[in-house]
N, C-alpha and C positions, 0 to 999 in steps of 0.2 A: 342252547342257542336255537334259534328259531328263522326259517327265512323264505319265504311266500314267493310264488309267482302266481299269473292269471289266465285268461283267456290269451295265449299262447301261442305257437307252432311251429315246427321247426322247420319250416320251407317257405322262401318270400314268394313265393305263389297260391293264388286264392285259391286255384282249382285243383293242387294237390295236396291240401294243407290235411284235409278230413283222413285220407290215407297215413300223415306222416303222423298223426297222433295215434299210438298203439294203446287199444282199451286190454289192461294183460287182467283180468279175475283176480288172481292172486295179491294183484298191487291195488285193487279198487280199495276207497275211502267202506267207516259203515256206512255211507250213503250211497254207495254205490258209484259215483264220480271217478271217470279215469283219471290216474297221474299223466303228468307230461313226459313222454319218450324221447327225448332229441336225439336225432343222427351222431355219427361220429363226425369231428370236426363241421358242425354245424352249430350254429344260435338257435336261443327264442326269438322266435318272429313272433312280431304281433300282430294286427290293424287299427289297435286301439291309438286314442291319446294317452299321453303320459297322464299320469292321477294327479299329479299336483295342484295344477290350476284349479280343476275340480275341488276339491279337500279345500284347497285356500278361500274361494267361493263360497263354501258352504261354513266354513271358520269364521267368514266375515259375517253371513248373513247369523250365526248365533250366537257371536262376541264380534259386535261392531266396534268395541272399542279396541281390537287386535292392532289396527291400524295406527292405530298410536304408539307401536313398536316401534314401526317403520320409522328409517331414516338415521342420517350420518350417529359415528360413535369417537366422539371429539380423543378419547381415550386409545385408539387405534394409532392414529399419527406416530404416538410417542412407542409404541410397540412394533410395529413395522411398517414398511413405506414402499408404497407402487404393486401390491403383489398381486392383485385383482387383471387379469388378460380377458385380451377377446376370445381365447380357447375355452375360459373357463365361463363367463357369461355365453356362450353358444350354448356350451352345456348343458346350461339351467333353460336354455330356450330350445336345444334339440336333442334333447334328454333320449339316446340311444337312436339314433335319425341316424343310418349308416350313412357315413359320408361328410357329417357335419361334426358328430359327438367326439371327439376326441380321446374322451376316456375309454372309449370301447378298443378292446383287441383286435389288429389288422383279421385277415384270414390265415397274411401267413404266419403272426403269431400262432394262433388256433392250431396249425396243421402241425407248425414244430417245435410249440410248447406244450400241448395238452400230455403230459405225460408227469410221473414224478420227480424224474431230473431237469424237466424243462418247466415246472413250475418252481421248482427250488431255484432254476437260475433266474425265474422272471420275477421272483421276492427279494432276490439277493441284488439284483442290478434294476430295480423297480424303476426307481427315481431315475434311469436314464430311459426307460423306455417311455415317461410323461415327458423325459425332455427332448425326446429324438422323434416321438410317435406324431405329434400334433401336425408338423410341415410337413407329413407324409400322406397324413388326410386330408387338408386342404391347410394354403399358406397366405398369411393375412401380408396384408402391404405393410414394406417397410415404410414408418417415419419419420419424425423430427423426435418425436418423444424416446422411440427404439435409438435412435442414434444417439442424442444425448444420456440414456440408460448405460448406454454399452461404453461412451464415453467416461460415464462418471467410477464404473465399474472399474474398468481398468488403472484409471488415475487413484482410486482406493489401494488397488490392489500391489500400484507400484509404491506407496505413502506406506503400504505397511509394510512389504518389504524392506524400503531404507531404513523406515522407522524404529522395525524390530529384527527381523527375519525370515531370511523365505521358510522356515518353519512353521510361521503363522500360516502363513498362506494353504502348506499343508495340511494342515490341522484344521483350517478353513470347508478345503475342500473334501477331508476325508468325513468332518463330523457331519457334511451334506449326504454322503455319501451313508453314512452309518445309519443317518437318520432317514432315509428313504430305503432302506434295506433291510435286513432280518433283524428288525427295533421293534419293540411292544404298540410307539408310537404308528409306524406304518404301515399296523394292520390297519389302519382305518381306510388306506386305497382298495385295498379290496372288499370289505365291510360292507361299504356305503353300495354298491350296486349289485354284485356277484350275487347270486343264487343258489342258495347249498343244503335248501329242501324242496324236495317235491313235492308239487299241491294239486287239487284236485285242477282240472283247467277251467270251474264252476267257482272259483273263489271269487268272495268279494267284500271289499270292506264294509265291513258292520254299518258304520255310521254314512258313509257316501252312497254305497252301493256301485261304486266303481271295481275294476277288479283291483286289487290285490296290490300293491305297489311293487318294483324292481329296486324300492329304495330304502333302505333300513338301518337303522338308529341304534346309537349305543349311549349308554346313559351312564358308563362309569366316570371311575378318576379322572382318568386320562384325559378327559376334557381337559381338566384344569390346565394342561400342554399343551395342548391342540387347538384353541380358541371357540371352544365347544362343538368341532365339527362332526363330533359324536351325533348330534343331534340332526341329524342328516335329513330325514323329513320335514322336520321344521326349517331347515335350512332350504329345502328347497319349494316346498312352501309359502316361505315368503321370506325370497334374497334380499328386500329392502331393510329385512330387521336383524340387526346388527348381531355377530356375535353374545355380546355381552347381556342380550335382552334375547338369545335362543332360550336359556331353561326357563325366563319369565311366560314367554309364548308358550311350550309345551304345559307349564303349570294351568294356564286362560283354558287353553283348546285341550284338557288332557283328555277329554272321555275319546276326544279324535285317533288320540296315539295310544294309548294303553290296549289295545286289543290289536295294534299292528306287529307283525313279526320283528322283533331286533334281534341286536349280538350280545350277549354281556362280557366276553372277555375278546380281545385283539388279539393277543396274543394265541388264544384256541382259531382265531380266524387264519392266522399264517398257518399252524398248525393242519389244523381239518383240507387248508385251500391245498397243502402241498401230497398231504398224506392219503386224502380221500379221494377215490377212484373215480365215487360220481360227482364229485366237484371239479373243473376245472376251466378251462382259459374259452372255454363257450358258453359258461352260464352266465350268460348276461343276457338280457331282452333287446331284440333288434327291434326298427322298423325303417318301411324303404321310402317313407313319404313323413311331410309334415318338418315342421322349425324350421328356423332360420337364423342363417348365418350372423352375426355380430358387422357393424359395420355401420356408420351416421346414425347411432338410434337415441333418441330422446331419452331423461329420465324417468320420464314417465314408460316408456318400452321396457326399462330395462325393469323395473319395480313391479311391470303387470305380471 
């Protein structure tokens, strides 16, 4: 397993960043290229843009017909319904933007999970910290759509109790539970951004010449569950193009993704994320500027 970062640092300040990266001899690349050192209970800061945009840009200008990816997947309706939020389009548009990105670890996560008992409990109880973490970073307006959501929810929930038993209901909420937690499937929450090798802070993708991405793909089975979100750089790449047309995309643009870092197994991702010392709840890329928030944006916003 393989997992890249770039031009890096681990202080959101300009003027102390040169100091916080330690050049140690013994960890240089043969090229001689320092690794990145981060603090305790600190992040990668960066100054960069996120690589996406970039990569998608350069994807279109050498298959213009990518684009004809893009756009609705009539086949999703019938598979699930409403699950796309404004947490999760921020995401795609303030990919690690402290403040905005949702997926990123608070601080005080950081200070009282970085450890091995407090990453086993932040795998085991995952799926509530995506559901408790997002109103804590910033809290979108309630409206007519949430209230009828939260409506229709309820009225299910009381239709299957009379219907069958509150047993259902349990088994509702534990296989939520099971499935956002120590599951093969839910390695892919930490997969997709975490950081679990160190790279030179000189890196950069072969074909863009950007550094390095914070975002990496996994290409097994397990798609087949997951509505290919293994495919995480194409995914973010270009969010107009549907699940079911992500491995058509990486096949178009493959020279793009074959030389990026991925995962191959989820399951060594829970693994390495809870056991390994230099891995944990800070390797993720910050930065203190740039995206924006979800909130009146056009189709066309949310597709660039």
């Amino acid at each position: 397993m393989s997992a890249s970062i770039s031009t890096v640092t681990t202080s959101p300040s300009p003027a102390s960043r040169t100091a916080r990266i330690r050049s140690i001899p013994e960890k240089e690349t043969a090229a001689g290229a320092p690794l990145l050192e981060p603090q305790d209970h600190d992040f990668f800061w960066t100054y960069t843009e996120e690589p996406h945009r970039t990569r998608r840009q350069a994807i279109i200008k050498a298959h213009p017909k990518v684009t004809k990816l893009c756009g609705p997947e009539p086949l999703t309706k019938y598979v699930v319904l409403g699950v796309v939020s404004p947490y999760h389009l921020t995401h795609h548009k303030s990919l690690g933007v402290d403040g905005l990105d949702a997926d990123l670890p608070t601080a005080l996560e950081a200070v009282f999970l970085d450890s091995i008992l407090g990453k086993a409990f932040f795998c085991t109880f995952q799926i509530l910290f995506y559901a408790i973490r997002p109103m804590f970073v910033y809290r979108i307006p309630i409206t007519n759509i949430h209230i009828l959501n939260i409506a229709i929810q309820i009225l299910f929930n009381i239709a299957l109790v009379k219907l069958t038993s509150i047993h259902s209901l349990y088994y509702l909420i534990l296989s939520s539970f099971l499935a956002g937690s120590l599951h093969p499937c839910a390695g892919h929450f930490i997969a997709e951004h975490y950081v679990f090798e160190k790279q030179p802070i000189s890196a950069k993708d072969p074909k863009t010449g950007v550094e390095i991405p914070e975002t990496f793909s996994y290409y097994g089975a397990l798609n087949f569950f997951t509505y290919n979100v293994g495919l995480h750089n194409e995914h973010h790449d270009f969010p107009a193009v549907p699940w079911t047309r992500l491995p058509a995309l990486h096949e178009l643009a493959k020279e793009f993704y074959v030389d990026l870092p991925r995962h191959e197994s989820w399951i060594n991702v829970i693994w390495q994320f809870v056991w390994d010392k230099e891995v944990g709840m800070t390797c993720r890329v910050k930065r203190k500027e740039g995206g924006r928030r979800v909130g009146g944006w056009t189709q066309r916003e949310v597709e660039a």
